[in-house]
C-alpha positions as CSV (number, residue, x, y, z in Angstrom):
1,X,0.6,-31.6,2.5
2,X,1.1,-28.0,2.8
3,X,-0.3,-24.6,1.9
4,X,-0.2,-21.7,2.6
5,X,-3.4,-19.4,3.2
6,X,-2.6,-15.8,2.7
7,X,-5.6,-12.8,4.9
8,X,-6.3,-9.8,3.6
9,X,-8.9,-6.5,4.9
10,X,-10.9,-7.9,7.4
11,X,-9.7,-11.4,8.0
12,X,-6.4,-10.4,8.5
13,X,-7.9,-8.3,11.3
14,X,-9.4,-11.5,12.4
15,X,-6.4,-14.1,11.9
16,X,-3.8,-11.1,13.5
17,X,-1.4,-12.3,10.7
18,X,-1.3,-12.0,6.8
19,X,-0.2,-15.2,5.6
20,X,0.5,-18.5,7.5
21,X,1.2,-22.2,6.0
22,X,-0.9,-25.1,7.3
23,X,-0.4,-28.5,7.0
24,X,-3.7,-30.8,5.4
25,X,-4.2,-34.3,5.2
26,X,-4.1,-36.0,1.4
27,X,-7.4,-35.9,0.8
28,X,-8.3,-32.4,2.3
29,X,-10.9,-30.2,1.1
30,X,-11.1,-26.5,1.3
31,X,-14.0,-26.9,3.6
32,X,-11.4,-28.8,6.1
33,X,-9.0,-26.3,5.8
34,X,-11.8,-23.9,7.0
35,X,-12.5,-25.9,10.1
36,X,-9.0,-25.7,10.6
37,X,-8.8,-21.9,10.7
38,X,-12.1,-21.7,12.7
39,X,-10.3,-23.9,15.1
40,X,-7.4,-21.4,15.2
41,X,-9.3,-18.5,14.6
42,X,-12.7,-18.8,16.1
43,X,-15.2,-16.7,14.4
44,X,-13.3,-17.3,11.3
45,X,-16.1,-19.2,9.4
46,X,-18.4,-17.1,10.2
47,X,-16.8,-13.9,8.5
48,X,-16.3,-15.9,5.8
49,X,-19.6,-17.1,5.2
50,X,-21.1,-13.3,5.9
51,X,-18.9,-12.1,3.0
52,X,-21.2,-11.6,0.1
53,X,-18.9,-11.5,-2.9
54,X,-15.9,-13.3,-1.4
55,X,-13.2,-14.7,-3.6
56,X,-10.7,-18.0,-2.9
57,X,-8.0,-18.8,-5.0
58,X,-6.5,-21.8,-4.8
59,X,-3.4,-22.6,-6.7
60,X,-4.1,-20.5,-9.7
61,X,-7.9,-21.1,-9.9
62,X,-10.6,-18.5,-8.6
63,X,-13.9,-19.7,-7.0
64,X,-16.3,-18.5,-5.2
65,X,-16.9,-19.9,-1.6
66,X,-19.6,-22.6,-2.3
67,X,-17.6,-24.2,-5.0
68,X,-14.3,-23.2,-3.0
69,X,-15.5,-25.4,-0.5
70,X,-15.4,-28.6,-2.2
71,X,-12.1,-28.1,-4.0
72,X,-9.2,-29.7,-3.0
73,X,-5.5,-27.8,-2.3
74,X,-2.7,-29.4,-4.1
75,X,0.6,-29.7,-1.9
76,X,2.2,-26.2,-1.8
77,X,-0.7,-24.2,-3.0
78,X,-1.4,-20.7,-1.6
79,X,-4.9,-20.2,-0.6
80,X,-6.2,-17.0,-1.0
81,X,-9.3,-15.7,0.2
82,X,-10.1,-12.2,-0.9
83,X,-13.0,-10.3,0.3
84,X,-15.2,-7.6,-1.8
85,X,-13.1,-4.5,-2.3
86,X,-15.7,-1.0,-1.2
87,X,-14.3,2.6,-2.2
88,X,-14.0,4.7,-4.7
């Protein structure tokens, strides 16, 4: 299956690109997409789990990461994950 995982602020720093499609097995979690993009992007689990208030979307349902984690993409969902917006 496909999705495609979209980087915004900090991440996309991190991942040098703003959105990118990936391909999953079946069965794939969000947690194995992670491993995935740690893979590709190393450090990239690590700013994700250091981002208090991070956001994933996935499909058209919002999570945060500990629930994020166990959900699983459909084929063709866009993965978002958006981190805590600062400023005034």
């Amino acid at each position: 299956m496909n999705v495609e995982v979209l980087f915004f602020a900090q991440l996309r720093e991190l991942a040098g690109v703003r959105q990118r499609t990936f391909t999953l097995q079946g069965s794939a979690r969000l947690a194995d997409l992670l491993d995935i993009l740690d893979a590709e992007y190393p450090g990239f689990r690590r700013a994700v789990e250091s981002l208090d208030g991070l956001r994933v979307l996935i499909g058209e349902r919002e999570y945060g990461l500990e629930e994020a984690l166990e959900a699983a993409p459909a084929d063709g969902d866009t993965v978002v994950f958006l981190p805590p917006i600062a400023g005034g």
